[in-house]
C-alpha positions in Angstrom: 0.0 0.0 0.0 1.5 3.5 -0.9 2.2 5.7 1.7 0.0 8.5 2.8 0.3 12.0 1.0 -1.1 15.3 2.4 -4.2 15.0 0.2 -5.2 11.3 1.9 -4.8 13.3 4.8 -6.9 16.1 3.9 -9.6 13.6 3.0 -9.3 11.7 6.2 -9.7 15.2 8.0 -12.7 16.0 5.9 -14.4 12.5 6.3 -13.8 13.1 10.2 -15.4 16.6 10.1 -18.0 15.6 8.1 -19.4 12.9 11.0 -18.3 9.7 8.6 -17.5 6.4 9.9 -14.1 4.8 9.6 -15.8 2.3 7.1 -16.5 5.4 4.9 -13.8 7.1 5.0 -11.6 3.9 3.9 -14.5 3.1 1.0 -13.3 7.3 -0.1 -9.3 6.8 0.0 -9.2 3.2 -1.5 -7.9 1.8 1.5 -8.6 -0.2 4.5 -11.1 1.1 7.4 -8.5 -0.4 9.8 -5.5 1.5 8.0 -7.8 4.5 8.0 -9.0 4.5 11.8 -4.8 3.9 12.7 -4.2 7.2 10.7 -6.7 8.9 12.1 -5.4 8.5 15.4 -2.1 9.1 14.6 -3.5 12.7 13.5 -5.1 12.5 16.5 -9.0 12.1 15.1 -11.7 9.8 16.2 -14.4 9.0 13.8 -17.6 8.6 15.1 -18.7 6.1 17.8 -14.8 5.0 18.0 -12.9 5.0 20.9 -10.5 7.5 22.1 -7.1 7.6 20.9 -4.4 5.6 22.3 -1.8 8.5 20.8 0.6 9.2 21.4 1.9 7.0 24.1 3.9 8.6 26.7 6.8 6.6 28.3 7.3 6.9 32.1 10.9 8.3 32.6 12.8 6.5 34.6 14.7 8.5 37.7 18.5 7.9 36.8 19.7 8.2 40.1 17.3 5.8 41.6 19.1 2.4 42.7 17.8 -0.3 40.5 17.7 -3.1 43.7 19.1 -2.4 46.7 22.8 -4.2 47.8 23.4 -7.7 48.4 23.8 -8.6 51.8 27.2 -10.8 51.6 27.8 -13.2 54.3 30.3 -16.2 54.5 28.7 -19.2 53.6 29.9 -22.8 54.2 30.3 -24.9 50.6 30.1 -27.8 51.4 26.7 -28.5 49.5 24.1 -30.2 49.5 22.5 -32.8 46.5 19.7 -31.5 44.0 17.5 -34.0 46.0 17.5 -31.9 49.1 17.0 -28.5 47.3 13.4 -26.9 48.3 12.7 -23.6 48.6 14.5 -21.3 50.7 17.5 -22.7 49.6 20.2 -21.3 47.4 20.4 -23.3 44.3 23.8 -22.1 43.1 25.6 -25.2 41.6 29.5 -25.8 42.9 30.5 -28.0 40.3 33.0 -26.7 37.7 34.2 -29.7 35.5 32.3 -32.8 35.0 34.2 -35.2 36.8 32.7 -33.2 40.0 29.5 -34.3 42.2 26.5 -32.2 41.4 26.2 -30.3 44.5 24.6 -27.2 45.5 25.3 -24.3 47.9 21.8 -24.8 50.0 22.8 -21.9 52.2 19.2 -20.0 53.5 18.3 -17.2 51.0 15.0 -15.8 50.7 11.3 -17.7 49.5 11.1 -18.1 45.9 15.1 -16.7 45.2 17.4 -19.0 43.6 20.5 -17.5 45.0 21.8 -16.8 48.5 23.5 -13.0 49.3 26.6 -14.1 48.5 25.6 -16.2 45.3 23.4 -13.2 44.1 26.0 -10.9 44.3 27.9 -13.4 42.2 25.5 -14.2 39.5 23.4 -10.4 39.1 25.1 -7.1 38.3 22.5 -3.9 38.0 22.1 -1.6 35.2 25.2 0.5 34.4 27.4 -2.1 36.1 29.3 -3.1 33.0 
């Protein structure tokens, strides 16, 4: 479909003015009622009996300086580990295996309900935004 030219938009404007439905208004330009109701709302029109529009869309800012998740708490942890079989939840689930010739053990210190990761392991795994 071409794209739309100052006179499609004058007609789209007139169609609006003159109380016409989106249906009408697509039957004049050749197009689409759904392709005609979307530029009308980018021009910020409503045909008849349409909803408002949802244009433009207006993005919250986000503060900058506003700490994305507050610090880890980092405490010393024994790893010893524990087997996937004794995981549940409310434990860390941080695996301490590096090679495959290890046992599949996990760190199973306390962290807190529905967390994967202890303080310590947290700090490990997440960095914030702007980290790096």
């Amino acid at each position: 479909m071409p794209a739309w030219s100052e006179q499609d938009d004058a007609v789209l404007r007139d169609a609006v003015a003159a109380d016409k439905s989106g249906s009408d208004a697509a039957k004049l330009l050749g197009r689409s009622r759904n392709a005609c109701i979307k530029r009308a709302n980018k021009l910020g029109l409503t045909f008849r009996g349409s909803p408002q529009p949802h244009y433009p869309f207006v993005q919250k800012k986000r503060n900058p300086h506003a700490p994305t998740t507050p610090p880890p708490v980092v405490v010393a942890i024994n790893q010893v580990g524990i087997p996937l079989s004794e995981l549940k939840n409310g434990t860390c689930k941080y695996p301490l295996w590096d090679g495959p010739d290890e046992p599949r053990l996990f760190c199973g210190a306390p962290c807190p309900i529905n967390e994967p990761y202890c303080a310590t392991h947290r700090a490990v795994c997440w960095r914030g935004r702007g980290d790096g």
